[in-house]
N, C-alpha and C positions, 0 to 999 in steps of 0.2 A: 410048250417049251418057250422061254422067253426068251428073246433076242437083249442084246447091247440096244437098239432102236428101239425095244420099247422101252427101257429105263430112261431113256432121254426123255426131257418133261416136252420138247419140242420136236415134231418131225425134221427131216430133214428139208423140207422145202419151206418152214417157216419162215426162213426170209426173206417168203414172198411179204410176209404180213408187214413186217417195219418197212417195207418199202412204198408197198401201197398205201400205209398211213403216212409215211412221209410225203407220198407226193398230193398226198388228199391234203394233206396241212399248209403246203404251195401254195396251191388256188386261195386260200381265204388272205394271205399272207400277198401273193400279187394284186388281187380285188384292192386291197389297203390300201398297198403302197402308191399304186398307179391311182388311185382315186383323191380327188379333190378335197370331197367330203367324208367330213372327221365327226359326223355327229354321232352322238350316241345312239340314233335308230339305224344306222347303217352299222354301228359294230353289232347290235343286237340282229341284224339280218344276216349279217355275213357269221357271225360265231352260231346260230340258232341252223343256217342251214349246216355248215361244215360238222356241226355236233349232230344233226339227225343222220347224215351221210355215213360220216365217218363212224359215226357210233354202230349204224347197223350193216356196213359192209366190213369194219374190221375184227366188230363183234364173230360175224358169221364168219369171217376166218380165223379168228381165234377159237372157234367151236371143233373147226374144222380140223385144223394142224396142230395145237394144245396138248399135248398126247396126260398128263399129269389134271389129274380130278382136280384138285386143290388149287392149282395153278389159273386151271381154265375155270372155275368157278368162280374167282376172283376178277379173270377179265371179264365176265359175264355182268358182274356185278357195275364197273367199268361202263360196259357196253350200255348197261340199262340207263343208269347216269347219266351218261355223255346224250343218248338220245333224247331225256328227258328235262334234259337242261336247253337243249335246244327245241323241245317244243315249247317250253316255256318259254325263251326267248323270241323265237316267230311268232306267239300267238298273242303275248300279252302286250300290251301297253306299257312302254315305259319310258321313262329318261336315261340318266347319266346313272342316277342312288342304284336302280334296277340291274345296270349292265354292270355298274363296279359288286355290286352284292352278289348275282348271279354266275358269275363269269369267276368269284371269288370262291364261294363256296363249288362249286363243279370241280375248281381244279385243287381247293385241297381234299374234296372227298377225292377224285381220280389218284392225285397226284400221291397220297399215301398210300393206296392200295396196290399202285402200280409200283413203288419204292417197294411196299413189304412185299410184295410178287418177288422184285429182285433180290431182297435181301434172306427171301426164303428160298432160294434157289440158286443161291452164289455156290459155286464148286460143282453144281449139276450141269448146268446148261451156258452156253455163251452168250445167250439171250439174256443173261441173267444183266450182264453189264450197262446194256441198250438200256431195260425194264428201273434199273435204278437210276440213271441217268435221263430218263426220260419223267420219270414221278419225282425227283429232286425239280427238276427246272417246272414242272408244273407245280409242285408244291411254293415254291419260289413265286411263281405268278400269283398262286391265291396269295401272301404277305404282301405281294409289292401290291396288287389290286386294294387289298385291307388296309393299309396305310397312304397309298397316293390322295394327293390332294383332286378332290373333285374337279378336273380341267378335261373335256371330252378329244380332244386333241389326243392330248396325254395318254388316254388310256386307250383308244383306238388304234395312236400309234403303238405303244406298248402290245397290243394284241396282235398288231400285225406282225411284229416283232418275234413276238414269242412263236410265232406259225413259221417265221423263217429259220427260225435258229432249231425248230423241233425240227422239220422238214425235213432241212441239210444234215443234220443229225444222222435222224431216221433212216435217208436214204441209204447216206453210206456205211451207219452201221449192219443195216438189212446187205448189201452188198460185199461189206463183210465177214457177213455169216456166213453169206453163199460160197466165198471163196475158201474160206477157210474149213468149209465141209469138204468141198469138190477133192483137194488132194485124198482127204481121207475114205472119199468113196472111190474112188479111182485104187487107193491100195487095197482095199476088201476084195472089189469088184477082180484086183488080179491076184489075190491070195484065192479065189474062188475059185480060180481057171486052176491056177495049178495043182 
């Protein structure tokens, strides 16, 4: 027999997940800001670890609370990405062309996948809102990455940037998932007593 919870494309304690990717997007985002140096080997060190991290701790809790195939298959897809852009980023050699190209492409493949997450999921889920809003401003970073002018300043700030504005995002929309379930398990939980 199927519940109301499993037609949800998300568990209920999903947002645990935007929050823990919020505050994973923090660290790389203070690293920046507090830091002197703006070279492009320090954004390719700091984007290359936060992408293996973040890709394989949120990935595995996307496997984990995702309750919808479709849904979670698409993070999956996501998860592979984000980690494999950051091993290319810690591994290989590069300058400025490398970090504006790679950091470019990551986030429009992400940054679409994670829109059409939300945009296929609008009217299901309240995550849906978060998932579009989150693959817009990542999509948003691949253009502005594809058009800025070559200045490593520029783009590092810009990357630290976009970890602060996703973060604070993140956090509080994950924080508002949670509240905004708790009333509704709190009434089930006392339609069940009585």
């Amino acid at each position: 027999m199927a519940t109301a919870r499993d037609a949800d494309p998300e568990r209920t304690q999903y947002w645990v997940v935007p929050v823990v990717r919020g505050l994973l997007a923090l660290v790389p985002a203070a690293v920046i800001t507090f830091s002197q140096n703006h070279a492009p080997e320090l954004g390719l060190l700091v984007f290359g670890t936060w992408a293996i991290v973040s890709g394989l701790v949120v990935g595995a809790l996307n496997l984990r609370l995702v309750a919808g195939r479709g849904i979670r298959s698409l993070f999956v897809v996501n998860a592979v990405v984000t980690v494999a852009a950051g091993l290319l980023a810690v591994s290989m050699a590069g300058g400025l062309p490398f970090l504006l190209y790679l950091v470019s492409v990551w986030a429009a493949v992400t940054g679409f996948v994670e829109l059409y997450a939300g945009l296929r999921s609008r009217g299901r889920t309240a995550a849906a809102r978060d998932w579009i809003a989150a693959g817009a401003l990542t999509a948003v970073l691949a253009i502005v990455f594809l058009v800025l002018p070559p200045d490593a300043v520029t783009a590092v700030g810009l990357l630290g940037g976009y970890f602060v504005i996703l973060g604070v995002y993140l956090v509080i929309g994950g924080f508002s998932l949670k509240w905004a379930a708790a009333p509704g398990a709190a009434a089930s939980g006392s339609e069940q007593r009585s």
